[in-house]
N, C-alpha and C positions, 0 to 999 in steps of 0.2 A: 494368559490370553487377554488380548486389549478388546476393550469394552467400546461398543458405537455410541456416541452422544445420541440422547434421545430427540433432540432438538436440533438444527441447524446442518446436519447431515441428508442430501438427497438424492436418489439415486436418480438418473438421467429420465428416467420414466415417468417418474413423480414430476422433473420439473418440465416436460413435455406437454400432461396434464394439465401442471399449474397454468403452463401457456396457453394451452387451447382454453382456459376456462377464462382467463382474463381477456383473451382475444373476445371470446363471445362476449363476454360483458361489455367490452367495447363496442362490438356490434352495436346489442340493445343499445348505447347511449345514442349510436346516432341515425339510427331506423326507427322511426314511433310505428309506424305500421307493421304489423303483425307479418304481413305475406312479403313484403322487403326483407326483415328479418331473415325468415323463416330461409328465402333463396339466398341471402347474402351466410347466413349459418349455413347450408348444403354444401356455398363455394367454400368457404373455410375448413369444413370438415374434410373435403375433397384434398384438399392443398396438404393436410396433415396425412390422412391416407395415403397420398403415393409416396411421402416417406418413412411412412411406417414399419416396412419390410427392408431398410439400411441395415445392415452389420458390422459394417465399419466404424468404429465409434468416433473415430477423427473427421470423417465428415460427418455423424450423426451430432455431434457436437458444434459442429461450424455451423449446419442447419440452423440448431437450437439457438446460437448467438445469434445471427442474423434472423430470425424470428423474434427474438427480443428486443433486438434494435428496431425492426420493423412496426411492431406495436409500440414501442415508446416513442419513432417519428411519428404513428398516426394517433396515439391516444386524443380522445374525446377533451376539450377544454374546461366542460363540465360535466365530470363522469353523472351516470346515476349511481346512488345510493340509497338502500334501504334504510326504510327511517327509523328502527332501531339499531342499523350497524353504527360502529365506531364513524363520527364522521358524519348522521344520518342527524335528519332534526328532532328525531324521538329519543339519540341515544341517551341510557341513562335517566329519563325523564321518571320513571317507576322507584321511588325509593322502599325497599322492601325496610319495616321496621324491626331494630334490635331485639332481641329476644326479653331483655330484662322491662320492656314498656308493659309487659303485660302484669309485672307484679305491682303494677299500678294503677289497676282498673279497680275500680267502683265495687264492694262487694254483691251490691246488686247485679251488675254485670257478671262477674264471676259466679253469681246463684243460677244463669242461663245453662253452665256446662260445668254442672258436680263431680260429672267424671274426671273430666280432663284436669281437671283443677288438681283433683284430689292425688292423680298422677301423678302431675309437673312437683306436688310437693314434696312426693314422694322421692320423685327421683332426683330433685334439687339436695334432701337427703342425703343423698346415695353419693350424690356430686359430691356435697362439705365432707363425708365419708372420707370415702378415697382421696382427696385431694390434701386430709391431715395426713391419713397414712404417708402419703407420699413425702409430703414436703414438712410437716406439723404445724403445729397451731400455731398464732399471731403470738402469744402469751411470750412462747417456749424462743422463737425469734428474736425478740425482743429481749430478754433475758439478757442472750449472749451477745447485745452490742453494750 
C-alpha cells in the first residue's frame, strides 16, 4: 500500500481554504476600517459560497486557478504582518536560552530553588547513565583509535 507524504500533498478543499484565508488577509491589508472590512469579507465569502456546491472537479479546479491568479493580480504591495510571524518585525526577537547556562549560575542563585536543583542533578545522572549504556564511555573510545 503507498503511503501519502505528510507534507506537500493537498486535497482541493484544503487549498480552497488556504485561498479564502489568504484572500481575507488581503482584505485586512487594504481596508483599515473595521466596517469596510467586515462588508468587503461578507462579498468574498459570498463569491466562495455560490461555488461551493460544484461537483465537477474540472471546473472546480479552473475556479480554484483563476482564484489564485486573481489574488496574486490584486495582492496588497505591503501585505500586513504579524510581528512575530516569519517576515514580522518581532520575528525571532525572543532568544529562549540553552539549557546548559543554568549549570552556571551562582551557588547563591541556585540556594533559591533546592528542589529543582537537586532534580536537574539528579536526572543529569540518569542522562551520563544511559547515554554510557548506550554508546560507552570516552575512556573505552579512545582506546580503540
Amino acid at each position: 500500500m503507498a503511503q501519502v507524504p505528510l507534507y506537500g500533498v493537498k486535497t482541493h478543499a484544503q487549498k480552497v481554504c488556504s485561498l479564502y484565508k489568504r484572500a481575507l488577509r488581503n482584505l485586512e491589508a487594504y481596508y483599515d476600517r473595521r466596517n469596510v472590512y467586515r462588508y468587503q469579507a461578507v462579498l468574498l465569502r459570498d463569491r466562495f459560497d455560490k461555488n461551493a456546491k460544484i461537483t465537477d472537479m474540472r471546473k472546480a479546479v479552473e475556479i480554484l486557478k483563476e482564484g489564485e491568479e486573481e489574488l496574486f493580480l490584486t495582492q496588497h504591495p505591503i501585505p500586513k504582518l504579524f510581528a512575530t510571524s516569519q517576515g514580522g518585525v518581532a520575528h525571532q526577537r525572543v532568544v529562549t536560552p540553552p539549557d546548559w547556562v543554568i549549570d552556571y549560575w551562582h551557588p547563591l542563585e541556585k540556594a533559591h530553588y533546592p528542589e529543582y536543583f537537586k532534580r536537574r542533578e539528579e536526572r543529569k545522572k540518569e542522562f551520563i547513565a544511559m547515554w554510557e549504556k548506550e554508546y560507552g564511555t570516552a575512556e573505552k573510545k579512545e582506546e580503540k583509535h
